[in-house]
C-alpha positions in Angstrom: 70.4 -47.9 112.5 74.0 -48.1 112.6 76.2 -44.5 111.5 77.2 -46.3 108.8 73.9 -47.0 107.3 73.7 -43.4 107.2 76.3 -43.2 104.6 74.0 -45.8 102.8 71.2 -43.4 102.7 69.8 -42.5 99.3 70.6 -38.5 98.1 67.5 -36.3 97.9 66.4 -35.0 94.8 67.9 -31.4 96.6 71.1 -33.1 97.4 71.3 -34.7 93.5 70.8 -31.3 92.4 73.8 -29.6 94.5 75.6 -31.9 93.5 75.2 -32.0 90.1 75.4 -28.1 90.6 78.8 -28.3 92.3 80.5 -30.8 89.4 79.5 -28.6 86.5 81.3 -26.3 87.7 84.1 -27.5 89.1 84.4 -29.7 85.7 84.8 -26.1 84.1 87.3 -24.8 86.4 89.5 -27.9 86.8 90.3 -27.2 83.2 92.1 -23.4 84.8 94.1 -25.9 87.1 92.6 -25.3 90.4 94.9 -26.4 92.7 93.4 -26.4 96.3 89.9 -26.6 97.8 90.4 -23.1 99.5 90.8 -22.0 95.5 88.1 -24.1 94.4 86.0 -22.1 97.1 86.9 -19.1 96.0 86.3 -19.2 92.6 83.0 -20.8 93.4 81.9 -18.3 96.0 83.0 -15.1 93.7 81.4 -16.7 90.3 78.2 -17.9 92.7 78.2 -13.7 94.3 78.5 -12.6 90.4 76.1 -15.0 89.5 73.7 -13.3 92.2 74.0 -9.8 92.1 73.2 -10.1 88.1 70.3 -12.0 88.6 69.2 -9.5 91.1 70.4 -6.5 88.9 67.6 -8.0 85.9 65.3 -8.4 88.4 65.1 -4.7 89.6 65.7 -3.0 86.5 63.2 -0.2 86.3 61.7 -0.8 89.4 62.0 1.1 92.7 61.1 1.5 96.6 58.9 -1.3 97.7 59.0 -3.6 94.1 62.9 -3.4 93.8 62.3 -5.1 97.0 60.2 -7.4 95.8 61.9 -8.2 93.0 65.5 -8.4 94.3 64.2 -11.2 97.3 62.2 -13.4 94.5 64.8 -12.9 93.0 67.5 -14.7 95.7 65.5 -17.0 96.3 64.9 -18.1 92.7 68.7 -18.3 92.4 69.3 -20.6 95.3 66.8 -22.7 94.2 68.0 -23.1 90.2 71.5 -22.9 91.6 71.6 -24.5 95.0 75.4 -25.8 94.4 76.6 -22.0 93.6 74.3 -20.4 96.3 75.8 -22.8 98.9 79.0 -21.6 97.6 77.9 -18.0 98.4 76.5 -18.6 102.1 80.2 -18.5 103.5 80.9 -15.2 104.4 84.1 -14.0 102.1 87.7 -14.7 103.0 89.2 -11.6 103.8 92.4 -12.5 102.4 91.0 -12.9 98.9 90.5 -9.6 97.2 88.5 -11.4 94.8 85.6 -12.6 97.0 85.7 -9.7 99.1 84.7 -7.2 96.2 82.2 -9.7 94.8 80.6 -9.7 97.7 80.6 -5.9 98.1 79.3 -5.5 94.5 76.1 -7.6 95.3 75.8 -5.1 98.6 75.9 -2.5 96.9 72.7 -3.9 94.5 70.8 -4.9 97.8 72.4 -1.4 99.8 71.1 0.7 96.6 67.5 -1.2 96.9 67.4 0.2 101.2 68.3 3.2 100.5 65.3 3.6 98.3 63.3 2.5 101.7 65.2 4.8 103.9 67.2 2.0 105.4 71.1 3.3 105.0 74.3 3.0 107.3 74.8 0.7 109.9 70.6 0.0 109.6 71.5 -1.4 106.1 73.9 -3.9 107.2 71.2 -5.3 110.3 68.5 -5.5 107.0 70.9 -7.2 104.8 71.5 -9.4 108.0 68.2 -10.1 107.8 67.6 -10.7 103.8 69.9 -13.5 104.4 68.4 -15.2 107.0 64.9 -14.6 105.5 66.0 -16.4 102.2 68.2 -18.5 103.2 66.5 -20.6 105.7 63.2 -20.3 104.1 65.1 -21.8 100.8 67.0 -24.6 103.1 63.5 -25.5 105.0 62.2 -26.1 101.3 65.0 -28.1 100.0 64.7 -30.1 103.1 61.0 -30.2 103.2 60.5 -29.5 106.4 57.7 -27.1 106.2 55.3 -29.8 107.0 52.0 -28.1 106.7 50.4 -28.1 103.6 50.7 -24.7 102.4 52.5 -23.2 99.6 56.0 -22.3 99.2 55.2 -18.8 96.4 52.4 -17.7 99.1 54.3 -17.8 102.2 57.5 -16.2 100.4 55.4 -13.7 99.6 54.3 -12.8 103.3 57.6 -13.0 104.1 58.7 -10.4 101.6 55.7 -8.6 102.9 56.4 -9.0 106.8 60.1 -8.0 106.2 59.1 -4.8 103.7 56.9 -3.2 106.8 59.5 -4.7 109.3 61.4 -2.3 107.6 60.1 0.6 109.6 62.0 -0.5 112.8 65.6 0.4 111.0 64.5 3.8 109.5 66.4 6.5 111.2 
């Protein structure tokens, strides 16, 4: 295979969907005269960290302790999935020159801070956890785009014991 046959490759369905994703929105903002990438970014990472901590906030309303957890990590995942294009835009961690991003991102913290706190998990503990949340839902959500989890098992059932594994891995950061 020459590289550029790689070029030639058909998309995935996953990378259709990002894509598709990506334009819809960028068809909306073009229309606010976005003049840079960097500002296309930016708007797409903030609107994407809204996006998120709302979907989250629904998700944990009423709920408390070990369910908020619950709920909050079905629901990230469930957003990256419906939204892969605006939850890509969310994996960079924010630009520290935009005020913008920055508290976006903070305002979804303080949703997923709120939800440890309930387990006991606060300070410096909090931030390792959150640390953690991402990794846990992010790469369990790109390993499923990618289909790379190769045995046949499925995706809701091991999400689940990772929710689970995490919830009682919890323990370690309690103080």
């Amino acid at each position: 295979m020459e590289p550029s046959d790689i070029l030639e490759m058909p998309a995935t369905g996953w990378d259709k969907r990002i894509a598709a994703d990506l334009t819809a929105e960028m068809e909306r903002h073009l229309s606010e005269k976005v003049a840079t990438i960097p500002e296309m970014r930016r708007i797409l990472a903030v609107k994407g960290y809204n996006e998120l901590r709302e979907a989250v906030e629904r998700a944990i309303a009423g709920k408390t302790g070990t369910d908020a957890l619950r709920a909050m990590m079905l629901a990230m995942r469930r957003y990256a999935l419906d939204r892969p294009g605006m939850s890509a835009a969310t994996f960079r961690t924010p630009e520290t020159d935009s005020p913008e991003w920055r508290a976006a991102y903070m305002e979804l913290g303080a949703v997923v801070f709120g939800v440890f706190g309930q387990l006991g998990v606060r300070g410096e503990q909090a931030q390792h956890a959150l640390r953690i949340l991402r990794a846990i839902v992010r790469g369990f959500v790109l390993h499923e785009m990618a289909s790379s989890f190769l045995e046949p098992l499925g995706h809701d059932q091991s999400y689940e014991l990772a929710i689970k594994v995490f919830n009682d891995g919890l323990s370690a950061l309690r103080k």
